[in-house]
Structure formats: C-alpha cells, structure tokens
C-alpha positions as a LaTeX table, in Angstrom:
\begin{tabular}{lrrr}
\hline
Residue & $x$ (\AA) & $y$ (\AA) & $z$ (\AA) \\
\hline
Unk1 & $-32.51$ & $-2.67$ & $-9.75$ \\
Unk2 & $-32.10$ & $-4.97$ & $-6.81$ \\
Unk3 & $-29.94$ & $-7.40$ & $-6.62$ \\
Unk4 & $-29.32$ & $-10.26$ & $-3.45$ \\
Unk5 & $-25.46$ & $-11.39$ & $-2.56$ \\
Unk6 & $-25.39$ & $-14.33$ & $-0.54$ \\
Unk7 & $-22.09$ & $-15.43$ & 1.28 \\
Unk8 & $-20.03$ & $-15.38$ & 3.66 \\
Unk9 & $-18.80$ & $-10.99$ & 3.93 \\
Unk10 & $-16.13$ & $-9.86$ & 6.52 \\
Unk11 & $-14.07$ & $-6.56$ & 6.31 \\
Unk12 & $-9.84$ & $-6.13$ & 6.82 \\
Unk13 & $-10.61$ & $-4.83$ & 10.01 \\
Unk14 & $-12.41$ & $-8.33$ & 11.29 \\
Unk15 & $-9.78$ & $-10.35$ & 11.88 \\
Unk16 & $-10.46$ & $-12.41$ & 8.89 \\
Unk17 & $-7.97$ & $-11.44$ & 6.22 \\
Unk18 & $-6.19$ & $-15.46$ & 6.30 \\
Unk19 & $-9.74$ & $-16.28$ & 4.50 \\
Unk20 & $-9.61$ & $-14.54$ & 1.32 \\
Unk21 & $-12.80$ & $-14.84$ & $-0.11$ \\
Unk22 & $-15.34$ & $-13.32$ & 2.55 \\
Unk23 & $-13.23$ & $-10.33$ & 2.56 \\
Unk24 & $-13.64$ & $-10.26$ & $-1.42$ \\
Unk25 & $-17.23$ & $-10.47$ & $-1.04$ \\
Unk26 & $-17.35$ & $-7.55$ & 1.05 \\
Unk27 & $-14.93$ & $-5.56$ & $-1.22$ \\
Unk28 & $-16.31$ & $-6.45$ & $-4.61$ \\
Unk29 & $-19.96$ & $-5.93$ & $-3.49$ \\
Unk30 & $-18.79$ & $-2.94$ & $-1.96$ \\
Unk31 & $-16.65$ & $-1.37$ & $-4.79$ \\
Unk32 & $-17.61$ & $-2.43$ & $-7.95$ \\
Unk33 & $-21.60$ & $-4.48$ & $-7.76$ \\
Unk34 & $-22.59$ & $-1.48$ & $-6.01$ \\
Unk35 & $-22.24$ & 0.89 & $-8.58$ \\
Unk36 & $-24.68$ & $-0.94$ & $-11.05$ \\
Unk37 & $-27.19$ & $-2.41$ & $-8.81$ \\
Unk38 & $-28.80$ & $-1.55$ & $-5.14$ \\
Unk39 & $-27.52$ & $-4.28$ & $-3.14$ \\
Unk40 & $-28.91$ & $-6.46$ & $-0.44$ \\
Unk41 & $-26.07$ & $-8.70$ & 1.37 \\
Unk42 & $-27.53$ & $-11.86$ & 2.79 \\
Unk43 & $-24.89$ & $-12.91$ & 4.81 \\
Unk44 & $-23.92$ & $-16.60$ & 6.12 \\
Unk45 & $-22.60$ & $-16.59$ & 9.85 \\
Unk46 & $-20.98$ & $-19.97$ & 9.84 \\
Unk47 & $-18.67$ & $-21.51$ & 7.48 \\
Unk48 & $-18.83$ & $-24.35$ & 5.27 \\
Unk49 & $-22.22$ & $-25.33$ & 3.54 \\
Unk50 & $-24.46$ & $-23.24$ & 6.52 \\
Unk51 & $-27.61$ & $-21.80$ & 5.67 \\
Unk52 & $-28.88$ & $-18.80$ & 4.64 \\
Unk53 & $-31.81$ & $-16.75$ & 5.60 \\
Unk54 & $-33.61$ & $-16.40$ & 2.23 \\
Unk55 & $-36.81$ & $-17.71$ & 0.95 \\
Unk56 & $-34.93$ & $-21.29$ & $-1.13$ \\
Unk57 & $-32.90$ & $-24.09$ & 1.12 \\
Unk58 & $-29.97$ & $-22.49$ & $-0.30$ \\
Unk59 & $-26.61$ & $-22.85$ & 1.89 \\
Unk60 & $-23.26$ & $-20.98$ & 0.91 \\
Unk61 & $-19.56$ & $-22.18$ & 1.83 \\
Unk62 & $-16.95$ & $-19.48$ & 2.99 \\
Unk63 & $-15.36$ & $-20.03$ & $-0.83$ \\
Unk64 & $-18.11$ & $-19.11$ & $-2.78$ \\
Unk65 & $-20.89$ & $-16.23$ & $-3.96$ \\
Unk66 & $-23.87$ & $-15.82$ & $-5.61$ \\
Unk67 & $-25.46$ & $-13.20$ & $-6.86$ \\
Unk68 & $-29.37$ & $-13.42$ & $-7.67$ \\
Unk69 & $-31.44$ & $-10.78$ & $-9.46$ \\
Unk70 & $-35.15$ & $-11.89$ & $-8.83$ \\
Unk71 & $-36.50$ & $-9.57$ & $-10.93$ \\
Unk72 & $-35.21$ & $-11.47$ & $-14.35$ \\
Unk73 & $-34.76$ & $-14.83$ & $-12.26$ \\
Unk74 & $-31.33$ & $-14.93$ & $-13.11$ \\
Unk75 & $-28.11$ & $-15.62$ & $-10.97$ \\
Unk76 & $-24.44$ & $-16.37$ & $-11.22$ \\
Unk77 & $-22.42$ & $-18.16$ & $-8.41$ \\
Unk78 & $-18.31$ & $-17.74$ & $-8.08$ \\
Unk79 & $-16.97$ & $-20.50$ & $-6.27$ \\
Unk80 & $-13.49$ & $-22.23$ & $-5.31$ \\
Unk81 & $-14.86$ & $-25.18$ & $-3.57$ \\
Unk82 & $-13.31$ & $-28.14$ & $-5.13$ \\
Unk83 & $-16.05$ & $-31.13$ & $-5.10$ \\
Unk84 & $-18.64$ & $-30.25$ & $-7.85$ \\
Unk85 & $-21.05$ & $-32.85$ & $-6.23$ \\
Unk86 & $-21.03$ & $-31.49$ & $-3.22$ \\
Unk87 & $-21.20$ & $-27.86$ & $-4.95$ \\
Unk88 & $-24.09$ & $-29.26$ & $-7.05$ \\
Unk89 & $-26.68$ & $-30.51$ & $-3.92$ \\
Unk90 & $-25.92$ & $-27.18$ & $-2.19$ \\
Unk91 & $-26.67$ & $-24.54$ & $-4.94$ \\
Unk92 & $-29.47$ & $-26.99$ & $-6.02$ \\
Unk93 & $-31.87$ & $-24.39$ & $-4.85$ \\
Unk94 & $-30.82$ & $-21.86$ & $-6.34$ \\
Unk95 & $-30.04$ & $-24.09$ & $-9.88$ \\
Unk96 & $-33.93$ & $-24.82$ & $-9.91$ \\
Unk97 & $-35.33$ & $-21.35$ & $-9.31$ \\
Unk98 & $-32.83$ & $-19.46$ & $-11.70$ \\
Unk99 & $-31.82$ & $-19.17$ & $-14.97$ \\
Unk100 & $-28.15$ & $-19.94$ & $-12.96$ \\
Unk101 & $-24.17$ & $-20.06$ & $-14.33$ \\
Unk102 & $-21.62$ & $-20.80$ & $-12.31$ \\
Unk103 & $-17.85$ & $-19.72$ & $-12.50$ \\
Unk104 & $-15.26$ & $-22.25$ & $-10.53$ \\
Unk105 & $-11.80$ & $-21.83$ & $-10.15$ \\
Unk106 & $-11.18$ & $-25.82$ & $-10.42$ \\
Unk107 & $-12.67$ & $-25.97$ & $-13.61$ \\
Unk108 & $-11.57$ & $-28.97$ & $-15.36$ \\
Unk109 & $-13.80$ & $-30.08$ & $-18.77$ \\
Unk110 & $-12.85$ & $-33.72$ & $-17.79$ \\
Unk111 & $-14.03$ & $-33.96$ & $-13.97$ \\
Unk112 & $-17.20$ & $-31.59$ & $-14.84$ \\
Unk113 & $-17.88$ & $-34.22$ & $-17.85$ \\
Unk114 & $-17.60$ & $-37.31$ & $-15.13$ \\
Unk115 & $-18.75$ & $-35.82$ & $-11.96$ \\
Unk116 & $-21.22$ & $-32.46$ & $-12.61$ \\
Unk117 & $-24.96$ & $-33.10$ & $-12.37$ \\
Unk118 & $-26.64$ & $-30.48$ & $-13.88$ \\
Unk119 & $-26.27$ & $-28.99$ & $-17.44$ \\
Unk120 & $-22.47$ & $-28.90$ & $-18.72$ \\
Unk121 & $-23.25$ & $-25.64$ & $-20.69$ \\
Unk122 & $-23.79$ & $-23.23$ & $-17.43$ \\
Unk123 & $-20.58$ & $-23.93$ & $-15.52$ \\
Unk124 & $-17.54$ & $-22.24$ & $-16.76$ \\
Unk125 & $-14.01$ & $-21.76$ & $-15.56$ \\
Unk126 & $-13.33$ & $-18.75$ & $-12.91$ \\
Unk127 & $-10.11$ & $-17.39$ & $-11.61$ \\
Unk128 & $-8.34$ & $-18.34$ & $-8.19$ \\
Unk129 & $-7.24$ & $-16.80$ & $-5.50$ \\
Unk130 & $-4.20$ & $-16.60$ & $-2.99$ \\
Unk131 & $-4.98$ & $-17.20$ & 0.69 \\
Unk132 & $-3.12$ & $-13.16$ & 1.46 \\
Unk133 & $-5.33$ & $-10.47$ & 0.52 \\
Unk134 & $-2.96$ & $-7.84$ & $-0.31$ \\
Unk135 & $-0.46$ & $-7.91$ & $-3.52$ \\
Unk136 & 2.89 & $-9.00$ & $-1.66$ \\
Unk137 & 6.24 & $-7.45$ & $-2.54$ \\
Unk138 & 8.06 & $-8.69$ & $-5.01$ \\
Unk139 & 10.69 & $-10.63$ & $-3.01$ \\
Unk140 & 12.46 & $-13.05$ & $-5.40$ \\
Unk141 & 16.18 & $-13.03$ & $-3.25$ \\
Unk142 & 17.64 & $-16.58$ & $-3.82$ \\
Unk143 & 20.69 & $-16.98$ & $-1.76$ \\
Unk144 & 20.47 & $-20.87$ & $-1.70$ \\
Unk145 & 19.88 & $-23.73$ & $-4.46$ \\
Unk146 & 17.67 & $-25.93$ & $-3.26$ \\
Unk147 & 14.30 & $-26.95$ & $-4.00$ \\
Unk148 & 12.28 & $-25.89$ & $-1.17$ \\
Unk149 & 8.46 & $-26.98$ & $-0.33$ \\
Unk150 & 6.57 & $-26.92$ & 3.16 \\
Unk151 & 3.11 & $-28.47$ & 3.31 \\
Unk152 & 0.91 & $-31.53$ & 4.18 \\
Unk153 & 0.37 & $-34.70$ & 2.19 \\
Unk154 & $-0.31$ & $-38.52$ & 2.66 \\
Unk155 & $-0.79$ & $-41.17$ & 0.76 \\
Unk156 & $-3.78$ & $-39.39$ & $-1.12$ \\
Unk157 & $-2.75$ & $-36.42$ & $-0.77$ \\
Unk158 & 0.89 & $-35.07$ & $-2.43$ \\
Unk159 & 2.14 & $-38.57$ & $-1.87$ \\
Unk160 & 5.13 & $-37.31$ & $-3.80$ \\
Unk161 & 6.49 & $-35.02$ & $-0.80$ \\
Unk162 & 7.16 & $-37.88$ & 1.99 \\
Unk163 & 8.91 & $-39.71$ & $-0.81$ \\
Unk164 & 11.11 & $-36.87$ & $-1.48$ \\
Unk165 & 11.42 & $-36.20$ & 2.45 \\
Unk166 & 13.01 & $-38.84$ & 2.61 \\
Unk167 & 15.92 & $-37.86$ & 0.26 \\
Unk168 & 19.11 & $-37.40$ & 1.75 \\
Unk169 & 19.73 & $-34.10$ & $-0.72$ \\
Unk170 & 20.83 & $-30.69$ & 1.13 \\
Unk171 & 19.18 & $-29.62$ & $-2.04$ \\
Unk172 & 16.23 & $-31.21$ & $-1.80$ \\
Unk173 & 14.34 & $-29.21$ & 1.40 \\
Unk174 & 11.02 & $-30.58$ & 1.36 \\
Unk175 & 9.57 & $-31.47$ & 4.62 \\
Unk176 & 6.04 & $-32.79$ & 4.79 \\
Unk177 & 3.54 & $-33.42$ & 8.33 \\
Unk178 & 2.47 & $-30.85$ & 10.59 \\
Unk179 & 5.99 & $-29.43$ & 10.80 \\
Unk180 & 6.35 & $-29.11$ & 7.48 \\
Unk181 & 3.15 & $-26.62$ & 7.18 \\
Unk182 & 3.69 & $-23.12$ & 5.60 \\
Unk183 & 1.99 & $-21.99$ & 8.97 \\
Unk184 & 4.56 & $-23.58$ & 11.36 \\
Unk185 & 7.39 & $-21.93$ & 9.81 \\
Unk186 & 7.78 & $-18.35$ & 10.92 \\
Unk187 & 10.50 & $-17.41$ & 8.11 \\
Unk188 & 8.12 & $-19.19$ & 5.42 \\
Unk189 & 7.96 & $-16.70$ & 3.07 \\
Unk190 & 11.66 & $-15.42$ & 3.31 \\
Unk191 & 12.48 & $-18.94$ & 2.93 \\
Unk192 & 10.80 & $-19.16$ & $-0.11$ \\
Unk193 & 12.08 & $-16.04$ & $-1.34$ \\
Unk194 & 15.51 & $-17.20$ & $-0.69$ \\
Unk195 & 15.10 & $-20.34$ & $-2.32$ \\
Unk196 & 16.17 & $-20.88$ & $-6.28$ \\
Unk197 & 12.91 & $-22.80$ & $-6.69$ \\
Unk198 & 9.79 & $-24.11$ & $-4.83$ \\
Unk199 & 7.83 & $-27.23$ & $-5.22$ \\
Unk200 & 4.46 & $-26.70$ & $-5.87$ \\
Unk201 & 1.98 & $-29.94$ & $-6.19$ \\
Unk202 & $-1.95$ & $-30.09$ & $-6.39$ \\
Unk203 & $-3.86$ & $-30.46$ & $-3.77$ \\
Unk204 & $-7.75$ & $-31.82$ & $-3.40$ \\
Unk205 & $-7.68$ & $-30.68$ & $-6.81$ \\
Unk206 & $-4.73$ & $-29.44$ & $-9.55$ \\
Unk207 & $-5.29$ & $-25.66$ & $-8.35$ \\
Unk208 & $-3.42$ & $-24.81$ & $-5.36$ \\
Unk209 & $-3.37$ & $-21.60$ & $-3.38$ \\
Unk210 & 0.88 & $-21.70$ & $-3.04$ \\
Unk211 & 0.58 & $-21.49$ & $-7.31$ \\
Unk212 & $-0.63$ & $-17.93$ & $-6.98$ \\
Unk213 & 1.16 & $-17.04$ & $-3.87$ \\
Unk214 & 4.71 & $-18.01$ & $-5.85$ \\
Unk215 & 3.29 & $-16.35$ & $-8.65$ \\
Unk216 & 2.62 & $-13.19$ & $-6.41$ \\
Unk217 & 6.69 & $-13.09$ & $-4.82$ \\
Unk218 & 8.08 & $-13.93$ & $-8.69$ \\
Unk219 & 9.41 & $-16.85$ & $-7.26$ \\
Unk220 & 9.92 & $-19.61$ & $-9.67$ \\
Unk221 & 7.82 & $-23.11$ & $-9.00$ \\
Unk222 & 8.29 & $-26.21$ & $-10.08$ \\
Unk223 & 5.05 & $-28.59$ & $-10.33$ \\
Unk224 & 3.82 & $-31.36$ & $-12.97$ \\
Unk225 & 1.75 & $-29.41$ & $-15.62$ \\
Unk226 & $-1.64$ & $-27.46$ & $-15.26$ \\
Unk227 & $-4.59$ & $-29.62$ & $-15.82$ \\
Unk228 & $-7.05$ & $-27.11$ & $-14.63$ \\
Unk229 & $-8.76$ & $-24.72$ & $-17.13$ \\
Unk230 & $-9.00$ & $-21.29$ & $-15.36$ \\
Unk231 & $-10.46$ & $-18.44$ & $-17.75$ \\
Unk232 & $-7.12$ & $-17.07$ & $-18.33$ \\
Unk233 & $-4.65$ & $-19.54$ & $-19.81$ \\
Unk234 & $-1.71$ & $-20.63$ & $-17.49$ \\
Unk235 & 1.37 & $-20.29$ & $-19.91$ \\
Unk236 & 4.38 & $-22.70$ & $-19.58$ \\
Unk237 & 7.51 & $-20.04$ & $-18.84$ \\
Unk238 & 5.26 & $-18.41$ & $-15.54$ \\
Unk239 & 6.96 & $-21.81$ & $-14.11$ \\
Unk240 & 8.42 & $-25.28$ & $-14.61$ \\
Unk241 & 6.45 & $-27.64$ & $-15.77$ \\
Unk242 & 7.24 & $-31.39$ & $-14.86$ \\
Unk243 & 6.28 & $-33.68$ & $-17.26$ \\
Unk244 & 4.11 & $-36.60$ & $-15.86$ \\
Unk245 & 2.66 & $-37.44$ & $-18.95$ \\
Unk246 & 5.10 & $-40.59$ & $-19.49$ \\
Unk247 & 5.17 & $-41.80$ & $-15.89$ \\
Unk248 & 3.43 & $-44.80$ & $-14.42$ \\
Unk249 & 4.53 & $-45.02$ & $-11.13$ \\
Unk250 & 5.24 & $-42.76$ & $-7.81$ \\
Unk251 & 9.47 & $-43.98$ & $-9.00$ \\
Unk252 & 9.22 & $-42.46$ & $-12.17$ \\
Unk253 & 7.02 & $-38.61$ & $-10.68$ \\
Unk254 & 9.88 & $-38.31$ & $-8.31$ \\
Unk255 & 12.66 & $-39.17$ & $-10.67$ \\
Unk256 & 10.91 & $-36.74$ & $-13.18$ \\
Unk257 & 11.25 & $-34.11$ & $-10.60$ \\
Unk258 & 14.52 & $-34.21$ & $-9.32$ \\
Unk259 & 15.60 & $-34.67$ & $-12.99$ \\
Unk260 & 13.91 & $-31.33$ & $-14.03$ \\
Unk261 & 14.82 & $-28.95$ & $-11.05$ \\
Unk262 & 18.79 & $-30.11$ & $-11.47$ \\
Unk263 & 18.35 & $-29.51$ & $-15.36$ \\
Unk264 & 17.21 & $-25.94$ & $-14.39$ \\
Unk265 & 18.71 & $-25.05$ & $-11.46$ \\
Unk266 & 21.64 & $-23.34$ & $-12.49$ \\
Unk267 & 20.49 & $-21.31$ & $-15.20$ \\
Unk268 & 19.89 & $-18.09$ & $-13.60$ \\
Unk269 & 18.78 & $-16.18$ & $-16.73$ \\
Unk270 & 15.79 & $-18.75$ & $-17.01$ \\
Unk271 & 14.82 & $-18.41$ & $-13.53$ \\
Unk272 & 14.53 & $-14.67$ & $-13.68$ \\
Unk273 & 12.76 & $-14.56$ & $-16.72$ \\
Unk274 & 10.27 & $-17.12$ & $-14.77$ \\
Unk275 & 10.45 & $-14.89$ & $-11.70$ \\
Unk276 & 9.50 & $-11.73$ & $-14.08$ \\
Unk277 & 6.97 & $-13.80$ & $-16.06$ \\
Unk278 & 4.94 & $-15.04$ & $-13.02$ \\
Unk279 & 4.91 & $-11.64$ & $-11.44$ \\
Unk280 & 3.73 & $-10.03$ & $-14.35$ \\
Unk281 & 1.13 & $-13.06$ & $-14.90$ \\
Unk282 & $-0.26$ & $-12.33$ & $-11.43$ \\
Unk283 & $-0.45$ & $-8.57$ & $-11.45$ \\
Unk284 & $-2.59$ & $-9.08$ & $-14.92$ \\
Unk285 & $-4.97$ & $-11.29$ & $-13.22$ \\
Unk286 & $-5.35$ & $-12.14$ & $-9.61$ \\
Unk287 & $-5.01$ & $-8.75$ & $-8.02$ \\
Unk288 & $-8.20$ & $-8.37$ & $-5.86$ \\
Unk289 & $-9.13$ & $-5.56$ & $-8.53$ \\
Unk290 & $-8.47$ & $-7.59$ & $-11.75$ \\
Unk291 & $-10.58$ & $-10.49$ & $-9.73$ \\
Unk292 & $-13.62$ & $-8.15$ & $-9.11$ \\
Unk293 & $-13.14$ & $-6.88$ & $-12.83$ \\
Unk294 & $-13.59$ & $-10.10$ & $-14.60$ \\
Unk295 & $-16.33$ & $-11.16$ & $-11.87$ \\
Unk296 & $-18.25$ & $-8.07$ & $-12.34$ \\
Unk297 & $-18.03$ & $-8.31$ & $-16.12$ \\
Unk298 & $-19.59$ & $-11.88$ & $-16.05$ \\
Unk299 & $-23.02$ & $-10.93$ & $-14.16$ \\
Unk300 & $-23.29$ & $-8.06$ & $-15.97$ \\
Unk301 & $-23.05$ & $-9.94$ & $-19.09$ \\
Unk302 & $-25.51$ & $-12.76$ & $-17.43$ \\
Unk303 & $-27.84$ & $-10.07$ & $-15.94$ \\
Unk304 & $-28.46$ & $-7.98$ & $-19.80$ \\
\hline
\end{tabular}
C-alpha cells in the first residue's frame, strides 16, 4: 500500500548531519517504513515552515514528519518544533483532510491544555533527539570539579546563566553570549567530558538538545526538574534534579543551584552511578534505531 512522507530528507553524505532530523527522515523511511509500505518521499527544499508540492497547503519545518496514507485517510506527524500554535496553523491541512495524530517531543499536558487548538486527544508525547547523529563514545573523564555550561541566554531565555557568569567561582565555569556557544569552543565536548558536572537549563521549551547529548557521553547534568512528558519517563538518578519548586525569584534558582551541585560534587560514587544511568537511559531510547522503532510502531498502530 502507498504511503506519502513529507519533510525535509538529506543523507550522511550531504553535508547535513549538524541537522538531525532530515537525515532521520531519510534513514527511517529508508530502513524501517519501507519494509511495510511502498513509499513516496515528498520532499521540502527549504527549511522552516516551506511548502510542499502536494495536493493540501500543507508546509513542513526541518524538525518534523508526516506520514499520510490516502487510501484510509489517515496520517501521523513526528515533530520537535516547540510552538504548538505555530505547529497547529501549519499541519492545519493536513488536520482537516485526515483522521491525523501527532507525536511531539515537547509534549507538556499543561501548555497543550492552554495553547493547542485542535482536539487534545490526537497529540501525544514523542521522543527527542540530539543534534549528532551517531551514538558518541562514552567519554565520562572528569579531571576537574567544576560545574561547566556553554550556551546562549538573555533575559528570556536561561536568564539563570549571565547571573551565574557573573560568579567569581573557579568552580562555577559557565559562560553565556556568543562566546559562550557549544559551537565556538573547539574542545567543547572534551570539556564537558572532563568536567564533574554540566549545567543543563531549558530552552524555548523544558526539552533541550544538550539533555540527550550529556545523556549520550554519561556525563552527569545538573538542571531544575523535567516538566516535559516524553513517551518514555525521564527518571530522577539519569541526572540532578534542582528543585525549583519552592523558589520565587531568579535569587533563590541560582542559590538552589549552586547549593545542589556543591552538595553533590564530591561524591564520586553518585556521579558514576549517574554517568552509568544516563548512558544506559540513552542507549534504551534515543539511538537513531530505538527512535525509528518506537516511530514506526506508532503509524503502524495508527495505520491498522
């Protein structure tokens, strides 16, 4: 039976591998939706919300698919993007025409109540995925104690890291801007390795790509408690949660995270058993493999 992908689809060999998802595409389609269905990729050739050549208004962002059988009119879209309206007026097309579910990977019962349009019962929590494509080795190493974080933030956005910038600490390394962007480090990663612990904040929304890069390396975060609902629950000892739930101020978030990182930092036996935990956590789930399992499992159960 026939079966349409639309998205955005680009191989290893492209160039593209810093963009996780159109590579997915290309490799779950390939690999895995192949082997049940004939498959007709209708590929996006610019990113963000750009349209697609098919017979609705239908427009696809690089961190999304959707897969549409027209024979039963049904069709289930995967999707990272973070702002459900947004999300909503672009797959609108596609919500009206098909029997339609959709899968996100910030999935969180409280902002879908508030902010999501159309019916509550077809949107469901997905997975989420690191920026890196392939499984990194595990590269745990810590030769310093400090609490290490690089990344960009204002006033909106991770206020907490120009606050703690500012922290005369040698344990504290957490620099914030441009210059304090994974991508303008080139020892980033060994960095991180070598660090006891790394900060790890939400972004746009709770989920952040550095949670499942840290839990890739076994290196052991630090980061106020998970809010979002991914369809695999995010146990407390694959890191350190930071209790926020008593705090009313920006004074009290960073005083609740220096007080938990120095109340952990030198127990060693906790920190590997974090490092193992996360590892293990991400190998079970967020492999490109185990992704494309639980995706393919979900249209096939939509699809029936």
């Amino acid at each position: 039976m026939n079966i349409h992908a639309l998205g955005h689809f680009a191989n290893m060999s492209n160039g593209l591998t810093h963009e996780w998802f159109p590579v997915f595409n290309s490799f779950f389609t390939d690999n895995y939706l192949s082997k049940h269905f004939k498959v007709d990729k209708i590929k996006a050739h610019v990113y963000n919300w750009s349209p697609v050549d098919y017979p609705y208004d239908y427009r696809a962002h690089v961190n999304s698919l959707t897969v549409i059988q027209p024979k039963s009119s049904k069709a289930v879209v995967f999707t990272t993007f973070y702002d459900t309206n947004i999300l909503y007026n672009n797959i609108k097309p596609i919500l009206d025409n098909f029997d339609t579910v959709i899968y996100s990977g910030h999935y969180n019962s409280k902002i879908i109540k508030q902010e999501w349009p159309g019916d509550h019962n077809n949107i469901f929590p997905w997975l989420f995925r690191p920026l890196p494509w392939e499984a990194p080795e595990y590269s745990y190493n810590p030769k310093y104690k400090r609490l290490y974080f690089r990344g960009l933030s204002n006033k909106n956005f991770r206020p907490e890291v120009e606050v703690l910038d500012q922290i005369d600490d040698t344990e504290l390394d957490i620099v914030s801007g441009p210059g304090g962007t994974a991508s303008s480090s080139e020892n980033y990663e060994i960095e991180c390795s070598e660090s006891k612990i790394c900060l790890s904040l939400p972004g746009i929304r709770d989920m952040c790509n550095r949670d499942i890069e840290l839990w890739s390396r076994g290196i052991p975060s630090l980061r106020p408690r998970f809010t979002s609902e991914l369809a695999v629950s995010i146990p407390d000892d694959i890191y350190i949660p930071v209790d926020y739930s008593k705090c009313t101020n920006m004074e009290e978030r960073i005083k609740q995270i220096i007080t938990t990182y120095f109340k952990v930092r030198d127990d060693d036996d906790l920190l590997r058993q974090i490092s193992n935990n996360s590892r293990e956590f991400y190998l079970q789930n967020f492999t490109p493999s185990k992704v494309a399992e639980f995706t393919l499992d979900k249209i096939l159960s939509h699809f029936n």
